[in-house]
Each structure stands twice: as C-alpha cells, then as structure tokens.
N, C-alpha and C positions, 0 to 999 in steps of 0.2 A: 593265300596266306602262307609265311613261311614258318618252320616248323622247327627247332634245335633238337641234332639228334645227340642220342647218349654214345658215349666214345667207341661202341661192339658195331656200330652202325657201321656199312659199306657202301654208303649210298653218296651222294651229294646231289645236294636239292638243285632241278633245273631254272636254268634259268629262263628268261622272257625271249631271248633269240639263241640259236643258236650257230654257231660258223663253221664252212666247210674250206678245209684247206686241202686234205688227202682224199681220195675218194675207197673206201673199202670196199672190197669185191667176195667174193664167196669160194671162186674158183682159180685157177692159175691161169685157166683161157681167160675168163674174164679179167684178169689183172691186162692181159697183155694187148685184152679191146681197151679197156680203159685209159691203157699209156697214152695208144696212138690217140686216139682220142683226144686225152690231156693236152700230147706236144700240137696239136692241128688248133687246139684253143688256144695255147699258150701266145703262139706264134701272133695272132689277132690280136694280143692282150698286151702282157708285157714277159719279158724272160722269168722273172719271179711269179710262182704262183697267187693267184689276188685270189684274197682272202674274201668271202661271200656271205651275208645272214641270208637265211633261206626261208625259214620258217621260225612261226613261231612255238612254244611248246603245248599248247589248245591245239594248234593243227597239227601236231602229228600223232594227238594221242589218239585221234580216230583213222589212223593208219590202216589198222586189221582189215576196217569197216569200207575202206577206199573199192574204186573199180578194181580192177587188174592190173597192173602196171607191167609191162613186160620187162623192165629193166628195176623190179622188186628189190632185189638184193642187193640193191646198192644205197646204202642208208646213212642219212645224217646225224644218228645218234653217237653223238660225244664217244662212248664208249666202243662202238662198234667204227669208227671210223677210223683209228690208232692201227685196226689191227693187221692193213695192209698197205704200207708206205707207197706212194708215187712218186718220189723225187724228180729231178729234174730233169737229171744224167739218167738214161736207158741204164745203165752198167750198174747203179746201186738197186734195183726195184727190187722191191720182197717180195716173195714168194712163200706157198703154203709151205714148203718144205722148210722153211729158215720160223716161219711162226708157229709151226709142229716145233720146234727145237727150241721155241722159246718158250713155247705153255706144259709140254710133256708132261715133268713131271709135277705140275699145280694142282691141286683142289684136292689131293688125297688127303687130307686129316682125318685124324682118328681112324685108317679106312686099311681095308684087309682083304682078300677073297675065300670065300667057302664055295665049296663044292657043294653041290643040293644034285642029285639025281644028275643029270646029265649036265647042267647048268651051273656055270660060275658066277657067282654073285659078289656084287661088292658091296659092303658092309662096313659101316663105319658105326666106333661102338665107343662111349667111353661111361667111367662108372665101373664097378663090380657086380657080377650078377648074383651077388651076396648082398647086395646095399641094401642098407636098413629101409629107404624110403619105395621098394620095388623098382620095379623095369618100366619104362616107357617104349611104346614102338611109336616109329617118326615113317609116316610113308608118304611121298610128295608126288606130286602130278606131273601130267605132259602140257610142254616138252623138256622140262627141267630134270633137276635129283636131287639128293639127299644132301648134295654140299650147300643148299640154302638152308638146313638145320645145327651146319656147325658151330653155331654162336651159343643157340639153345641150347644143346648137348653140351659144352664146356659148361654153361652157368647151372647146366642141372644136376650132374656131374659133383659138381664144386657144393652144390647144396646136396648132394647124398643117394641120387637116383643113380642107377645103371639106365642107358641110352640105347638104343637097339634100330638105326636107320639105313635099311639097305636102296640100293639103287633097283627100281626093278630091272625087269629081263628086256632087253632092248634100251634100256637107257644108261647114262650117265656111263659109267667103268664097268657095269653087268655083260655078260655074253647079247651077243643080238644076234641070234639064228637065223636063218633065209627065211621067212613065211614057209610053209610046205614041207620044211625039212625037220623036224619033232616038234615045232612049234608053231601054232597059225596066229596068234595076238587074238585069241576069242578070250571073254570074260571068265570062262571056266578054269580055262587052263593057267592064266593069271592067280588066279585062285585055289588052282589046285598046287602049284609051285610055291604059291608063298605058304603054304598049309606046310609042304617040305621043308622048306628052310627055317620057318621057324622050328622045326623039331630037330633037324640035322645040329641048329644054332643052339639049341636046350632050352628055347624059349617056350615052357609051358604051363606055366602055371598063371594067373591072373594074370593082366598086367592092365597099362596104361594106354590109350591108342589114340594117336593126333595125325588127323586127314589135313590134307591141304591141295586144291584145284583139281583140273578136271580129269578128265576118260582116268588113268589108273589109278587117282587121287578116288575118284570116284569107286572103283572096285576095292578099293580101303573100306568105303563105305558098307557097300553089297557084302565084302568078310564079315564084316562086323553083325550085320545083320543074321549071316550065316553062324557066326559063332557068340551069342551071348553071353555065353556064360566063362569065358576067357577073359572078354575085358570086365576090367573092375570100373575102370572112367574113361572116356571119351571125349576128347577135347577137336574140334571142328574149325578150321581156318579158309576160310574165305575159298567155298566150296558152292557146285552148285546141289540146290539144296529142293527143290521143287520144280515141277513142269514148266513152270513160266521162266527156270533160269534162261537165260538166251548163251546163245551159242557163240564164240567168237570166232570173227571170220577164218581166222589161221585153220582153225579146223572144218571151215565149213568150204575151204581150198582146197584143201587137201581130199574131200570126197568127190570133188571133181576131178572125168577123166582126163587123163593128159595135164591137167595145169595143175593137180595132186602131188606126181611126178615131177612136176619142175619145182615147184614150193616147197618138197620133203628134202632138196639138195641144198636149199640155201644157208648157209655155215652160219650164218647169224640169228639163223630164225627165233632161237631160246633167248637171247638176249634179250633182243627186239620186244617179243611176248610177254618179258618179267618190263623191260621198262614201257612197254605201250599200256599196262596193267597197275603203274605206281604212280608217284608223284616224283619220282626220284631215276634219276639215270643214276647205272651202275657203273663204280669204275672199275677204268680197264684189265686190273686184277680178277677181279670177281666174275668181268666179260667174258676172260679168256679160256674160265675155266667153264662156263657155260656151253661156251662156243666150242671147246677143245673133240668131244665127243662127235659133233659132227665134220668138223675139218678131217681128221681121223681115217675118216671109212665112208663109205653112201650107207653102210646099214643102218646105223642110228635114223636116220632120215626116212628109209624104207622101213623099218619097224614104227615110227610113228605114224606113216600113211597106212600101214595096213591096223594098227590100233585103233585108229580114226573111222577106218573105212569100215572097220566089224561092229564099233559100239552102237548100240540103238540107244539114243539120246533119251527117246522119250521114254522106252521102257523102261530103261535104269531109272531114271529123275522118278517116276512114281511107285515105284517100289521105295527109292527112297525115303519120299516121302509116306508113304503109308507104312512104312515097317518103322521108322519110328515116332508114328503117332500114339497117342495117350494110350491106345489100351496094348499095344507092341512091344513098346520097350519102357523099361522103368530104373535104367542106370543112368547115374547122372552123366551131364553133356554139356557142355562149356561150348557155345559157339561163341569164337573170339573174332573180330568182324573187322578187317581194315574198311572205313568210310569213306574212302578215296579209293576204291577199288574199282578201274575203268572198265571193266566186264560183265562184273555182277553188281546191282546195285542193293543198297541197305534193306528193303523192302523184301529181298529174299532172304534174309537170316529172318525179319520181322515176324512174315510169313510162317516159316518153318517152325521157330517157338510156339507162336500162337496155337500148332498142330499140337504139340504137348508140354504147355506152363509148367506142369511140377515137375518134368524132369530134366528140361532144357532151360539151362541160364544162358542170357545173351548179353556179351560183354562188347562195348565196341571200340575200337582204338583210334583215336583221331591222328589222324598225322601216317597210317599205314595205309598201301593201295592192299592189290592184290595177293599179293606175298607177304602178309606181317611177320615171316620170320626173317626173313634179311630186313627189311623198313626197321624194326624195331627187333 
C-alpha cells in the first residue's frame, strides 16, 4: 500500500523494481575494481551502459538477514548508488575525494560544537532554553545521528519548545577517539559523558527525553532509568524494548571476528540500515549526509564495531524492561511505533505496555518503518 507523505517528508516511496545503471562503491580501490570490471562487461554488452531491474523491493528488505556477501558494499539502493559515478570514459570516474567535496559541508543544521571534558560534541539545538513549553532532549541510535531529528526540532521549535539533539561520541560530527585512547565504547562511559554535556550545555533542570533505535539509542534508555527524576516525559520511537527484541544482522556482523572489520568500513552502511529498516528509500541528499561521517575517516566505522562489540544485548534489553515495569517507573511514556518497521516488529512495543498500562501509552504510526522521525 502506498502512503502520501506530508511535504517535511525526505523520503520517496519505493518502488516494485528497481534499476542499476552506476555501480556505488565504498572505497577508492574498490571504485577502480569496479571500473575494470564495468569496461570488461561493457565490451560483451554494448558501448552504453544497459540499464538492469535487479530486484525487487520485498527482496532486499531482508538484506541485513542475507549470508555474507563478499562484495557487500556494493548496493542497489536508488540512494546509495548516485554516490559514486562509473562513466564510461576512465578520465571522468568519481572518486571519494571529489564526493567528500560534495557532501562536506551537509547535514549541519541548527548544529554547533561544545567541548564536554576532553570531548567535542555536536549539537544541534533550536528553541530558547527560556521556552515557555521546556526543553526536550532527542538522542538517536547506531549507526545513524541526530540530523534524522531536524524536521522535529524545527516544528517543535516553531510551537514553543527548546530542542537539545547531540550526535554521540563516535558518531555523526562528534569526536571518535581510538578505543583504548580515553575512551573504550563501554555503557558507562557513554553515560558518564552525556551526564557532562548535559551540564557543560546547562541542561538541568527537568526536561523531555525521546530515544530512538538501538546499542546508544538504547543507553538513552539505561540514563533514563539512571536518572528519574530529571525527565519530566519520555517519548520512545521504535526501540528495542524487551528480551525477545531480535538483533539485526548489521550488528550481529559486526561481532564477528574479521568480517566486523570489513562491514564497519563500508561507507554506505547508515544508509542502507535506515532504508532496509523503512518503507521508503532515502534521497540522495539526506544519503550523503548519512554517509558523509564515514566516507570521512575509518573511525566512525571503528567506533561502531567496538560499540557493538562491548554492548551485552541481553542484559541491557532486561533491565530495560524491568526498570520500567509498573512498580519502577511512574512518568509518563509515549511509545510512538512506526508499523512498517523491518527490525523490530509491533508485538514488541505491545509487549513492553502490557509491562506497565497506566504509565505507558502506545501510539502507532501507520505509514512509518523504523525511523518515524525522518518517515514522518
């Protein structure tokens, strides 16, 4: 079924096939396998590249869930195939350096750096932290940031709230330190740096707090439990939310040795995860600036292998759940549910109410996957 979005929307609905003309690569070696490649096909084919339907979009939503593919990174998503040309002529081919120069300076809005202790953070803020309606904090999962809330923030913004969305440490515009070198990606210290930043920012007095996805989306959670009596309401977006969440593959790669290391380099890997997760491929604006943080540097990549590699799935997921069962926690809680979400299905927000009725409301959005703040 298709779905009319409202105009803030960055999506566009997929369609039943879709075509490969350029092949997008991850790395510069691999642009320059792929040429030869391309001219050795070409030459069998005809001088023009022939345009191919591949698949459909049912098949590639279980992507994540596939064997291994050795030649992974190389993806037919609409969005992620733009972002490195093959022409015809050897002499015009893109390269990382010319699509570093085209995405640079993208996805900053509203967005700034603060220092927190050793650590640069980037933060995107809009509102006054005078606003008559208080502060909200936006904190978003791996392997994404905080530029899937900038739609939110503008319309909350406009109705009267102050917005308060940083990138964590290791993602998006944030610092990403070596593992080993002041920082290892353990849950505590996650925890203990955003406890900084919010005070460094003057963020302390009640506020608002809306989690979205997994491993640091998830230590949103674990704060919150840590610190009740700070938020005033908690609003919940398509999180995992109970023992039975299931894991998706991207992360469950990435704990493997050796093929961890190869999966944390692939430049498209964010993209891929937001649309193998929706109903909706993103366009190639919104791709680039997904993608821009790991084109960039290997550490984006390396900091979410080793975030992957320290979280204990299951002992977080039941703490989760038991810390905010009926007799735990008594703030209200807004689970707001994309139903099209290919990761986590409807049965685990279900679930997670059921643990506590009178203080968790569940709201479900038809027409949003995994991400309802860019879907809608």
């Amino acid at each position: 079924m298709a779905y009319s979005l409202p105009p803030t929307s960055c999506y566009s609905i997929k369609k039943s096939t879709t075509t490969v003309t350029n092949t997008p690569i991850a790395t510069a070696t691999a642009v320059a396998a792929a040429n030869r490649w391309s001219r050795s096909r070409s030459r069998s084919r005809s001088s023009r590249a022939t345009r191919v339907v591949i698949a459909k979009a049912s098949e590639k939503d279980d992507g994540d869930t596939q064997a291994f593919n050795p030649f992974g990174f190389v993806t037919d998503n609409p969005s992620s195939r733009s972002a490195i040309q093959l022409p015809e002529s050897p002499a015009e081919d893109g390269n990382v350096g010319q699509m570093l120069y085209r995405t640079e300076d993208k996805g900053k809005e509203y967005g700034s750096y603060i220092k927190s202790g050793k650590f640069r953070w980037f933060v995107r803020e809009t509102g006054s932290p005078e606003s008559r309606r208080g502060t909200v904090v936006f904190l978003h999962g791996a392997p994404t940031q905080s530029y899937s809330y900038r739609v939110v923030m503008s319309q909350m913004a406009d109705a009267g709230f102050h917005c308060f969305a940083p990138d964590w440490v290791g993602f998006g515009f944030s610092d990403k330190p070596q593992p080993g070198y002041g920082f290892d990606y353990t849950e505590k210290e996650f925890l203990t740096e955003l406890d900084n930043l919010l005070d460094v920012s003057g963020v302390k007095s009640t506020f608002s707090l809306v989690i979205q996805g997994f491993l640091v989306g998830s230590y949103g959670l674990t704060w919150a439990l840590k610190n009740p009596n700070r938020i005033l309401k908690l609003a919940i977006l398509n999180s995992p939310l109970t023992v039975a969440s299931p894991i998706p593959g991207l992360f469950q790669q990435l704990r493997i040795p050796l093929l961890g290391e190869f999966t944390c380099q692939n430049a498209v890997m964010a993209e891929r995860f937001i649309e193998a997760g929706s109903a909706y491929v993103l366009k190639l604006e919104k791709a680039d600036v997904y993608r821009l943080p790991y084109l960039s540097s290997s550490g984006p990549g390396f900091a979410l292998l080793e975030v992957a590699k320290k979280a204990n799935f299951k002992d977080i997921l039941s703490r989760i759940a038991a810390g905010f069962a009926s007799e735990s926690w008594d703030k209200p809680v807004l689970v707001a549910w994309g139903i099209s979400d290919k990761y986590l299905p409807q049965s685990i927000a279900e679930e997670f109410q059921k643990g506590n009725p009178a203080s968790v409301k569940l709201k479900l959005i038809e027409g949003a996957g995994h991400m309802p703040q860019e879907d809608w």
